[in-house]
N, C-alpha and C positions, 0 to 999 in steps of 0.2 A: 133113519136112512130113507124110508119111505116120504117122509114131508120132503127130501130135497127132492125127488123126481116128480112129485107133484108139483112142485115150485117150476120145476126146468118144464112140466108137461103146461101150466097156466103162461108162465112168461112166453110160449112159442105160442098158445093161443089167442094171448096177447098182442105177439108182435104180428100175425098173422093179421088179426083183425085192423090193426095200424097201417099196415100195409097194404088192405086192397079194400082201405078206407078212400 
């Protein structure tokens, strides 16, 4: 259960860096 909220915590760090690319 802990690897999904590390996936949802990388994908928003992710999309963040995506975005104020």
């Amino acid at each position: 259960a802990r690897l999904l909220s590390l996936g949802l915590i990388v994908a928003g760090i992710i999309g963040l860096k995506l975005s104020t690319h």
